[in-house]
Each structure stands twice: as C-alpha cells, then as structure tokens.
N, C-alpha and C positions, 0 to 999 in steps of 0.2 A: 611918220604918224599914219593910221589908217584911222580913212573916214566913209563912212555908209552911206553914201549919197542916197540907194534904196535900199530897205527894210523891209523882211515879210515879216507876218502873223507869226505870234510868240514860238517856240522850237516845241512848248507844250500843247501847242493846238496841232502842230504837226502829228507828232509821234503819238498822240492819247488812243487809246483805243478805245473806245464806247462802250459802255457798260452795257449799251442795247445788244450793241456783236458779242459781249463776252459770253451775254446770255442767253442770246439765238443759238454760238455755236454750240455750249455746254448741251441743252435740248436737244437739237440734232447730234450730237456723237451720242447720249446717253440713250436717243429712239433709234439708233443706229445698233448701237449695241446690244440694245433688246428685243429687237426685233428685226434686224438685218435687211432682207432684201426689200421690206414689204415696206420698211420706212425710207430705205435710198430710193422708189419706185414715187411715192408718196410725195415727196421730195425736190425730186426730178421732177415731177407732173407738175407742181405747183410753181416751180423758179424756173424752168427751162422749159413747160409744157410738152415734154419727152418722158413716154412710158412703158417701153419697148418690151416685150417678154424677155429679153434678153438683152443686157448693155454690151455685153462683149459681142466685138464682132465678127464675123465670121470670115474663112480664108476669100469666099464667094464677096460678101460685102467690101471686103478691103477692096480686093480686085477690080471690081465694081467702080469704087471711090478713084483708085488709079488713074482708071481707063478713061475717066473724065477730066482729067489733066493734059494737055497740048505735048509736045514733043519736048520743046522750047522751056516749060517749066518745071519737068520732069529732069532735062540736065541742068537745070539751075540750082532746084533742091540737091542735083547730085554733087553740084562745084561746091554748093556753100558746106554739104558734108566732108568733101573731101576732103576741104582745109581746115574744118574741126578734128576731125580722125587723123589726121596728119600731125597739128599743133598737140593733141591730145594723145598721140603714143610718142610723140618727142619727149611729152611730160612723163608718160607713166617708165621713160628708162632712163630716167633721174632716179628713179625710185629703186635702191637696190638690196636683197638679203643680205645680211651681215653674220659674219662668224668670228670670234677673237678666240686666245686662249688669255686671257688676263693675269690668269698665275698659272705655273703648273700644274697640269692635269686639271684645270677650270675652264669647261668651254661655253661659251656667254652671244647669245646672238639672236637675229630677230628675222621672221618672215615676214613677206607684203601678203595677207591674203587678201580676198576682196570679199565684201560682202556680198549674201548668197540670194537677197531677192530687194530689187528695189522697184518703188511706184514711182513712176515720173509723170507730173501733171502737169499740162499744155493747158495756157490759157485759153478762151475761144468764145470768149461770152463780146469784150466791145471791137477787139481787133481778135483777129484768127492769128494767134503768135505762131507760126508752125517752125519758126525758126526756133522755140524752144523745145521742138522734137529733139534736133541735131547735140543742139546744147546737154541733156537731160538722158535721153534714150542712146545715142551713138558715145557718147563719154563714158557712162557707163558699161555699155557693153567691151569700147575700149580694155576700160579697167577690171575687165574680168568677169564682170557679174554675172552668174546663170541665168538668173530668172528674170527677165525687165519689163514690167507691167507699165503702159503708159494708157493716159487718161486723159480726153478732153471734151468741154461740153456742147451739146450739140452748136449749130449757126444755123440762125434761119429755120430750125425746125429740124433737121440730119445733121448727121455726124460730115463735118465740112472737108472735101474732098482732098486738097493741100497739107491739110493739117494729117489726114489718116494717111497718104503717101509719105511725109514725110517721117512719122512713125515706123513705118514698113520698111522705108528703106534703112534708117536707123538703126533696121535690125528689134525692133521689140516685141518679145516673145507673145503676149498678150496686148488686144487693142479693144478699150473701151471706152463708149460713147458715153459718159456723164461725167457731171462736173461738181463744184460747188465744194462744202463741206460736206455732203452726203459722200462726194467720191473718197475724199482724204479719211474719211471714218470708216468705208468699205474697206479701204488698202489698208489702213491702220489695226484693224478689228479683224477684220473678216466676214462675208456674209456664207448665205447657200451659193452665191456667183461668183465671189471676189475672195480668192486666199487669198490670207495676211502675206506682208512685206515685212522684211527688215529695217527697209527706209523709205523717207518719201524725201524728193526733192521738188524744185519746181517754183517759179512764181505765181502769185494770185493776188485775188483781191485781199483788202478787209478780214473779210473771212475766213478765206482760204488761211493767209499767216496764222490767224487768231486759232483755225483750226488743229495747225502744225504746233503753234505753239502750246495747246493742251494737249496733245496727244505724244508730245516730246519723252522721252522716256521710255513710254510703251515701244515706239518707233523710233528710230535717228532720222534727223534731219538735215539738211545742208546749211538754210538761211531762214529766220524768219525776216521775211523782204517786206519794206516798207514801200512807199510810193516811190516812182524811179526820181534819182537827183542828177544834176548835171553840175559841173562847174567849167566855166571854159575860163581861163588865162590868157592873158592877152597885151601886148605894150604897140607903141607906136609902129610894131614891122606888123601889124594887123588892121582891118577896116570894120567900120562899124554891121558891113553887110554881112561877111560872114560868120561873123560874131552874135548878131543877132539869128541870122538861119540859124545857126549850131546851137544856140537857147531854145530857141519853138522846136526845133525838129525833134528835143527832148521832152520841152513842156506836153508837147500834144498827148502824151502820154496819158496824162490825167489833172483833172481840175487839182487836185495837192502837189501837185509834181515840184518839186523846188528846182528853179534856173536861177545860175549863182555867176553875175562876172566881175571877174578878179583881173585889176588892173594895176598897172604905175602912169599910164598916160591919161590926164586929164582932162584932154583933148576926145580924146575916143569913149570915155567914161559919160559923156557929154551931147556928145552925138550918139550915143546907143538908145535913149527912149524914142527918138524921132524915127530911127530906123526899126525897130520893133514894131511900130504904130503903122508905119509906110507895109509893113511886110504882114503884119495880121490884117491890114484892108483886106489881102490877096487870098489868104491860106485858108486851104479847104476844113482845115480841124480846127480853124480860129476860135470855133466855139468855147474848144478844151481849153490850147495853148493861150487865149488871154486871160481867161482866169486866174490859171496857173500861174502865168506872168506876173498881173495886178496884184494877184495876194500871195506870191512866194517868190516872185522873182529879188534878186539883190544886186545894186550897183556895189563894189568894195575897192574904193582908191588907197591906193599904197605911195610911198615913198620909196620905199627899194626893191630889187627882188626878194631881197633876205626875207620883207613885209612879209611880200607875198607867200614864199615857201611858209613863213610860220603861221600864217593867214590860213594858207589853204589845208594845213595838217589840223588846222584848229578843227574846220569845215568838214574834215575827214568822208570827201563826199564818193558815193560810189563810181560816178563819172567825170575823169580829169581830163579838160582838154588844153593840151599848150600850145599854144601859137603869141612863140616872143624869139626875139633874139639868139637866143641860144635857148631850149625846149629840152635839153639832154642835162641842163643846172638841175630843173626839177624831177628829172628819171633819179639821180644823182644825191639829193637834199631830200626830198618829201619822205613818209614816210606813212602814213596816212592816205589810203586811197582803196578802192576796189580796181579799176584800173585807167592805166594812163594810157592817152592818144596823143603823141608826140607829134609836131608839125601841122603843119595845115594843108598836107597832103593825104592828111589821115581823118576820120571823126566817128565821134560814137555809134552810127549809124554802122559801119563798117563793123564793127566790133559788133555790135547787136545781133547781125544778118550774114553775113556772109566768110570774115577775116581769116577766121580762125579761133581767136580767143573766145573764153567763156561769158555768155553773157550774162546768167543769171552771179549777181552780186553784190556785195554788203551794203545796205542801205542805214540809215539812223544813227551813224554814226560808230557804226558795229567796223568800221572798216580798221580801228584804232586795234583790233583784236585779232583780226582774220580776216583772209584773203575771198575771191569767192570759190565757185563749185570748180573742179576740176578732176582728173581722174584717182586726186591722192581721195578726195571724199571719199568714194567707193572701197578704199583699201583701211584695210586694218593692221597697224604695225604690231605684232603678236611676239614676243619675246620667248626664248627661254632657256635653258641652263642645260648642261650635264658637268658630271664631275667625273674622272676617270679611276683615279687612284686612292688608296685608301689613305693615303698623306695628305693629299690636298681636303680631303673631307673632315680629318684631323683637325688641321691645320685652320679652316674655315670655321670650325663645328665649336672650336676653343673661342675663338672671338666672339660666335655667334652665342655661346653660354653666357658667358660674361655682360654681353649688352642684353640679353635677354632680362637676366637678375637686376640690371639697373632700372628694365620698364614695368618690372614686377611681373612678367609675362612666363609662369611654372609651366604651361602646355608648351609654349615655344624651348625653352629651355631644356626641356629634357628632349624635345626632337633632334637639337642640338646629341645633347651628352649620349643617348641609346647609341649617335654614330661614332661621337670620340671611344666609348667602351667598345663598341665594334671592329671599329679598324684602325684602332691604336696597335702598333706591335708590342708583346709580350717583350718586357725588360729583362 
C-alpha cells in the first residue's frame, strides 16, 4: 500500500502557466518582431537595466571576461568540459549512417546530419548557471553544429565573467550579453544584430519556456523545462541526513522546485521532517529551499520495491536519486525518468556541474515521452532511397499503383505507372 505521509499543492498549480506570462511573452516576440533590435534594447533596459550599443560581444571583451577568472577555475570550467565532450562523443558514435539493399536493386538508408545553427541560452539572472555553457554550447558543437550562438543575461550589471569563459571555451561561435524573452525572440526571428537560428535550447525561467514554447515551430527546441524536480529513493541502508541534504540541495533551485522522497522504511520516512528543519536552520538559500520544501516537498511510503518502482514511474521526475539496497533494481525496472543517480556515492549535484551527463532535462512529467538534451538533439536522421534497375522499379512501381488506386490518389498513381511503362521490357 502507498501512503503520502506529505502532500504538495495540486500538480495544476504546479505546471499552470499564467495567463499574465502568456501574454507578456506574446507582446514581447510580436515588438520583437516588428521592430527587432530597438525592442530587444528597450527590453533589456527595462528587465536587466543593460543597453549596450552592441549585445554581442567582442573577441577583446570575451578576453577581457577571461582574464578575470583565477588559474584554479579556469581548469575547473576545463575538467567539468572535458567530461561532457568525453560523455557527449561516446554518445554521438552510437549514432550511425545506414545503408541496406532491401530488395534487389533497392537501396534504402539514412544520414546523421546535424543542424546548421543553434542558440543556446545560459541562465544568469538568480544563479550564474555557467555550467549550462558545457551542457548547451560544447554538446552541440560536439554534434556537429556550424554555427553556435550562446546567450546569457547580464549579473550585477555586465556580462558575468564564468559564464562568458565558459562559453568561449565551449567553443561558441557567437557570445551575447542578454537575456529574457527578448533574447529567445532575437535568436528565433532575427534582428539587425542577431541572425536567425535553427534552434534554441537551454533552461529558463517562466518566460523563457513560455517563450520556446510559442516560437516552437518557427524554431526547434530541445525541452520546454518546467521548475527543476528531484526525487530521491531511499530504504533502511540510507540516513535521514543525506537524504534530506540531497532534497534542499535541489529545492534551493526555486521557490516551485518539487523535492519528492520515496521510501519503504517507515522509520526513515519519519525522521526526515526533523532533519530538513535541523538542516534549513543552517543553509545559506533556506530562503528558496523551505518554501519549496513546505509547499511541494512529498513524503511517499511504500510497502515494497515493486511500490516504489511503479510509484516512481508514476512521478516520472526529472531527477532520480537511489540510495537502497540494491540501486541497479531501479536502473533495471523504471522507465520514467530524465536521469538516474545510482548509489549514494553519486548525487544530482554531480550530474548538474561537472559528471558528464546532460543536465538540462525533462521536467512535468514530459519524461514519460523523452529523454533530455544530448548530442542526438543537434542531429537530424535524414532518409533516402535510390533504385538501381529497371526491374526493381517495375517491380516497386506495380504495388505502388495498385495501393495508390485504393487511397484514390491519380497524381501518385501514375508516378508509379510513367515508371512501370518506362522500364518494363518489351514482351
């Protein structure tokens, strides 16, 4: 039997998006549109008080940005890239072109191309994400992309020094200073400063999603990303204290952030509010992370693992963390997840910043459908045909009449028969 010892705020107050954002951003992409730079300037001055003659910034300014970085965290941006560039072309040579002959003289196959311009937006408005440089800009470029246009808004008044290093080194072609939905409608649209993209990726606020997600279509996306979620998994080989750290250290993310723990010991289910309360006395972002806790954190007691796997798919939360018994049941059973943190020698933090894996990923339950960003996003699996011989096109061109006459489809039908009359042989 599973029982809720804590309950958040309904899943529709979670996921609703405001009719006020839908219709701030609608305003802003359609003054974006019509007026390009002078409304992303306009924009910027008013949300970010940044109005720079120029948002892209220069090879002099990056340099600049650099050179104000320590030695120390100059190779730390470098370690946490090299284990995404690492993880991220393991992935992209899984990825392979295909050729068959399927019937005689039918040859049938498909290319990885990659897409030819992508915007990758870094958040930098309440934390300076620059680990979504690595994530967005180096994954990308990975996977082939020409052109990689990365965006973030300013901190404190400038373009914040971490975040434009970590860009740079990521490798992105273009580096501009703004942010918001004025940036996703520049990269999406186009201004007099900003060519169009093919795609945007990237987390954000509110906004930002609500952004992506009107401008979907015009542009491809990776994720429309909700508030970050956590779930951590836990039985009796776990303690109340790590279990609580590894909630807050996700809550702090934001006042909606859902922290979710899933248990079979009701012993440990039990002791986790007292230890949450002991440990946000302490933490410096307690502001965020209690919120978040009081109105979306959840206790969820199980009976067996089995509970719990079908518990946790139900939950389908973007961040899975297992610390039980055996942690490799649920690599194994789940199926539902953005991604999982086996063991308790591992934690979402790791995955976030440094690991390897991708961090931006399925939130809202989107995970039941798709995985998150990685270097197959950037690729497009492109198909296509030749036929060799005049028999096999026969041979093809007879069935494809036939089915054609059944969907009532005359222009298909006779593209068919033009070939059967063509390269039938003379009887």
């Amino acid at each position: 039997m599973i029982e809720y010892l804590k309950k958040s705020k309904p899943l529709e107050v979670q996921t609703e998006i405001a009719a006020q954002v839908r219709s701030t951003v609608e305003k802003i992409i359609a003054d974006v549109a019509a007026n390009g730079d002078s409304a992303v300037r306009e924009y910027s001055k008013k949300f970010d008080n940044w109005a720079p003659t120029s948002f892209r910034l220069t090879d002099e300014e990056v340099a600049a940005c650099v050179a104000t970085l320590s030695e120390l965290e100059i190779a730390d941006i470098k370690f946490a890239q090299q284990q995404v560039r690492r993880f991220a072309e393991v992935q992209k040579s899984a990825l392979r072109d295909v050729e068959v002959e399927t019937l005689p003289g039918v040859i049938l196959g498909h290319k990885n191309v990659p897409v030819n311009s992508v915007g990758c937006y870094i958040p930098g408005g309440k934390y300076p994400l620059l680990a979504s440089a690595h994530m967005s800009v180096l994954t990308a470029k990975v996977a082939g992309v020409k052109r990689v246009v990365a965006v973030a808004p300013p901190f404190d008044g400038k373009p914040h020094p971490a975040i434009v290093t970590a860009m740079h080194l990521a490798g992105a072609d273009e580096i501009y200073c703004v942010g918001g939905v004025q940036a996703v409608a520049a990269l999406a649209l186009g201004t007099e400063q900003f060519a169009p993209v093919d795609m945007i990726v990237g987390p954000g606020n509110a906004y930002v999603a609500e952004a992506k997600r009107q401008l979907f279509g015009k542009i491809g996306i990776d994720l429309i990303a909700g508030p970050t979620e956590t779930l951590v998994i836990a039985d009796e080989w776990s303690d109340a204290e790590i279990v609580a750290t590894d909630l807050l250290g996700q809550a702090e993310h934001g006042v909606n952030s859902p922290a979710v723990f899933l248990t079979n010991s009701r012993a440990l289910a039990e002791a986790l509010p007292a230890e949450i309360e002991r440990q946000l006395a302490i933490l410096p972002t307690a502001a965020v992370a209690s919120v978040a806790w009081h109105d979306y954190g959840e206790i969820i007691l199980c009976d067996t693992v089995d509970e719990m796997v079908e518990e946790a798919d139900r939950i389908a939360s973007e961040h899975v963390q297992v610390m039980t018994r055996d942690p490799l049941y649920f690599l194994e059973h789940m199926t539902n997840y953005g991604a999982l943190f086996l063991g308790d020698r591992t934690n979402v933090s790791y995955g976030d910043k440094v690991i390897g894996t991708n961090h931006t990923l399925p939130t809202m339950k989107s995970a039941r459908y798709t995985g998150g960003l990685w270097v197959g996003k950037f690729i497009k699996t492109c198909t296509y045909q030749r036929v060799l011989t005049d028999e096999a096109s026969v041979l093809v061109g007879e069935y494809c009449s036939r089915l054609c006459a059944m969907e009532g489809f005359a222009g298909h039908k006779e593209q068919a028969d033009i070939r059967v009359r063509r390269f039938s042989k003379p009887a």
